[in-house]
C-alpha positions in Angstrom: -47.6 -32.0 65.8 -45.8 -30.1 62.9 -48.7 -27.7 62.8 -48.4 -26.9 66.6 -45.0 -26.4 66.1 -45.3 -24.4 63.3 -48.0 -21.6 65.2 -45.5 -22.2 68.2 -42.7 -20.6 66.2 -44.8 -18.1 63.8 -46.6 -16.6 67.0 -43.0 -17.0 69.1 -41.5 -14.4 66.2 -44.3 -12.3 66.3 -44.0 -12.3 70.2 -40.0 -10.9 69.4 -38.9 -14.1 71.9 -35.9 -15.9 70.8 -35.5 -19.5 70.6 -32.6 -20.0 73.1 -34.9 -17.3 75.5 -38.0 -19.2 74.8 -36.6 -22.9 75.7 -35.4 -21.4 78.9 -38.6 -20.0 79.6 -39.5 -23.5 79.3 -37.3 -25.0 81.0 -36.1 -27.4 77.7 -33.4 -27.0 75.4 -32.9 -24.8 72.2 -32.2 -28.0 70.5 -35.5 -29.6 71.8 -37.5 -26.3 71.5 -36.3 -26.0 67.6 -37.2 -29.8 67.1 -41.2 -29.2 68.3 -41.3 -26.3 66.1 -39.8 -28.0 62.8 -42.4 -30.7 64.0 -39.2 -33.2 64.1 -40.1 -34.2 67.9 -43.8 -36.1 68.4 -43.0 -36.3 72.0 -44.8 -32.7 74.5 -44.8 -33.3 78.0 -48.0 -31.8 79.5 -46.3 -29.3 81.7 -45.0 -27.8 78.6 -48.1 -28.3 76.7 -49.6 -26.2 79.4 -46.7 -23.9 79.7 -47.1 -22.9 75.7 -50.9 -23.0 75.6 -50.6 -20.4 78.8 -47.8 -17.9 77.1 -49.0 -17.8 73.5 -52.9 -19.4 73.7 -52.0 -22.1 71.1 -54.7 -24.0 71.2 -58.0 -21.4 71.3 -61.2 -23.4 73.4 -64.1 -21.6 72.3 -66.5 -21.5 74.8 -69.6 -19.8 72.4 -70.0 -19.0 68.6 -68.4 -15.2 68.9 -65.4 -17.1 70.6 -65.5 -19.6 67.6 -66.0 -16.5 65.2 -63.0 -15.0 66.7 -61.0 -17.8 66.5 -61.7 -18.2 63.3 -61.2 -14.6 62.3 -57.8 -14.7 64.1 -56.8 -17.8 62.1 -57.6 -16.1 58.7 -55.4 -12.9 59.9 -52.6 -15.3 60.4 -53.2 -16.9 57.1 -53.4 -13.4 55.6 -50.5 -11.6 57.1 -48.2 -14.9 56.0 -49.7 -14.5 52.5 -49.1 -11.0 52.2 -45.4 -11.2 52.2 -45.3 -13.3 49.0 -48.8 -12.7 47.2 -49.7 -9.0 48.0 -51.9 -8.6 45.6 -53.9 -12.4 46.5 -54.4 -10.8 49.8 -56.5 -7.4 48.1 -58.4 -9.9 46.4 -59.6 -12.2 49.5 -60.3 -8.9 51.8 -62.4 -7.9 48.7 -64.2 -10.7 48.1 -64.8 -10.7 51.5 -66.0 -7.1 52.5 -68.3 -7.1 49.4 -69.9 -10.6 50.2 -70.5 -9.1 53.7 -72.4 -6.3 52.9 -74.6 -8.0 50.3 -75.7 -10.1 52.7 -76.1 -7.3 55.0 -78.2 -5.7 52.3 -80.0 -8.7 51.3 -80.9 -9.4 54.6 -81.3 -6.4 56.1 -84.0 -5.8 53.4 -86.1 -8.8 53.7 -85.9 -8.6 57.5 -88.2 -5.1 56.8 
């Protein structure tokens, strides 16, 4: 649950929605709203459940592998943007590592595919 929480809150900021504008949304209080995303309450009702996974798509359902990739692409963003505040230069060496790996697989098997 602390996990929910935690997207609940990162992709609530990134939204610009306050807590106290967000619980009303919800139709729960600040206090309770705070408690889910601290991971402090283990208790969701499924109205709310529904009610977050409709306003902020918390929890992605892939329904065929580019959805999966793009879940998974959308995860690593998160993970990146979060990352670069505090390791800047961590995050140059991942998109690196990553964008050269790409293309000499491209290459590789772009070449034995002729």
């Amino acid at each position: 649950m602390q996990e929910i929480g935690r997207q609940i809150r990162q992709i609530r900021n990134r939204k610009g929605i306050s807590l106290n504008a967000y619980a009303n949304e919800l139709g729960v209080s600040p206090g309770y709203l705070s408690n889910l995303e601290t991971g402090k309450t283990q208790n969701i009702t499924l109205k709310v459940l529904e009610q977050l996974q409709s306003d902020l798509y918390l929890i992605p359902f892939p329904t065929d592998d580019n959805d999966e990739l793009r879940m998974r692409l959308d995860r690593v963003y998160e993970l990146l943007s979060a990352l670069q505040n505090c390791k800047p230069d961590a995050v140059e060496y991942l998109l690196r590592c990553v964008e050269e790996g790409a293309e000499v697989f491209l290459t590789h098997y772009s070449t034995k595919s002729l």
